[in-house]
C-alpha positions in Angstrom: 73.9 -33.4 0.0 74.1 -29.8 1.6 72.8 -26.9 0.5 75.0 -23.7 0.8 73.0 -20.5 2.3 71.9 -18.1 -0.7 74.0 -15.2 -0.7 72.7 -11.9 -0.2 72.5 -10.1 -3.8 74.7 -6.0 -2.8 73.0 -3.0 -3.5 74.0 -0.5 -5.4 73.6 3.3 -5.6 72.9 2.9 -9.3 70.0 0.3 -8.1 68.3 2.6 -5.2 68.2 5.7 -8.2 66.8 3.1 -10.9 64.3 2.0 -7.7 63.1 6.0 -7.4 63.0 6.4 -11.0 60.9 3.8 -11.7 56.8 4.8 -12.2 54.4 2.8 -10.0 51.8 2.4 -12.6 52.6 0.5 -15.7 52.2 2.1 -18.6 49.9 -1.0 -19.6 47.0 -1.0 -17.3 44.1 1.5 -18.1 43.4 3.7 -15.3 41.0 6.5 -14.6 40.4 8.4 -11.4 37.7 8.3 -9.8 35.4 11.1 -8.1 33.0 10.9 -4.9 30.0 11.8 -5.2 29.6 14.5 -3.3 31.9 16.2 -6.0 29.2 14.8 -8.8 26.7 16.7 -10.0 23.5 14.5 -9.6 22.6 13.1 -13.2 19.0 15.5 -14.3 16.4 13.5 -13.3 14.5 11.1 -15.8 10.9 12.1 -15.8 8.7 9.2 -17.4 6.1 10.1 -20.5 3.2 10.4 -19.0 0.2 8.8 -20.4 -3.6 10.3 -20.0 -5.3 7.7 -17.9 -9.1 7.6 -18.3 -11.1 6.1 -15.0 -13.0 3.4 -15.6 -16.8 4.3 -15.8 -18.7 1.1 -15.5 -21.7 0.6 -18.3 -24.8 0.6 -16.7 -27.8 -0.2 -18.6 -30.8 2.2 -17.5 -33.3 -0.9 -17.9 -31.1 -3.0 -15.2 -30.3 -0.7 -12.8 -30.8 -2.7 -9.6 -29.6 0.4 -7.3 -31.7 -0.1 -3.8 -33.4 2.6 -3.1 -34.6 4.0 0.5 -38.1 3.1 1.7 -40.4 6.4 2.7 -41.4 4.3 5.4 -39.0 5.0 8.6 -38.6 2.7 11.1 -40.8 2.6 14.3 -39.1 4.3 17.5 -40.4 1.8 19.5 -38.6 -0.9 17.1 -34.8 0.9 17.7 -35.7 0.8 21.6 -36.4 -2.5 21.6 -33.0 -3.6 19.6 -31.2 -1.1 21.6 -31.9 -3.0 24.7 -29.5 -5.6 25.3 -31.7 -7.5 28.2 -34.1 -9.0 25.8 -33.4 -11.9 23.5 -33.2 -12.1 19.6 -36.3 -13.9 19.8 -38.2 -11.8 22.2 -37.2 -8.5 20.5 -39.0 -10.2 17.1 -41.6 -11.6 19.6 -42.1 -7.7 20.9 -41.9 -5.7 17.5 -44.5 -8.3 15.9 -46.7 -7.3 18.6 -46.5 -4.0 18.1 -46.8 -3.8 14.5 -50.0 -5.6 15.0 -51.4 -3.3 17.6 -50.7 -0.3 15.5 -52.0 -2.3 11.7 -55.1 -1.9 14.5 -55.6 1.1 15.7 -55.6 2.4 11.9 -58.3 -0.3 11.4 -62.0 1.5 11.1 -64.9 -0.8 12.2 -68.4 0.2 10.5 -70.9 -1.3 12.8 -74.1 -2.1 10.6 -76.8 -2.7 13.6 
């Protein structure tokens, strides 16, 4: 079986003007143009409610107050020059300031000799 080639259709004048006539958007889609943006105005901007905040004061009782105070007692010069020097041991800077805490308890010792 052999198939005969398919047979060009002829255009006609009447065709071409039906052709130019002819809308390209059907009438049965829904269309809407679209802007950029840049030809938007931007939408007012949406400022949340704002709600008071409180800040959170913790309850403190005055009988348990455990704040540390400062002593009135500074600390011995001869203590911070000992723990600033970086030659001596852990132990012989504890060694050292023992001594001297001793030699100064003392010197503020008074002796009353009875004889």
């Amino acid at each position: 079986m052999t198939i005969a080639p398919a047979q060009a259709a002829a255009v006609t004048a009447s065709d071409l003007a039906a052709l130019h006539q002819a809308s390209p958007y059907p009438s049965n889609i829904h269309q809407s143009v679209i802007q950029p943006l840049v030809a938007q105005s931007p939408p007012p901007p949406t400022i949340p409610p704002q709600v008071p905040v409180q800040p959170q004061v913790p309850i403190v009782n005055p009988e348990t107050n455990t704040t540390p105070t400062t002593s009135g007692n500074g600390v011995d010069p001869d203590i911070i020059n000992l723990a600033n020097n970086t030659d001596l041991s852990i132990e012989t800077i504890a060694h050292e300031a023992e001594r001297r805490k001793k030699k100064r308890d003392d010197e503020q010792e008074v002796v009353i000799s009875l004889h």
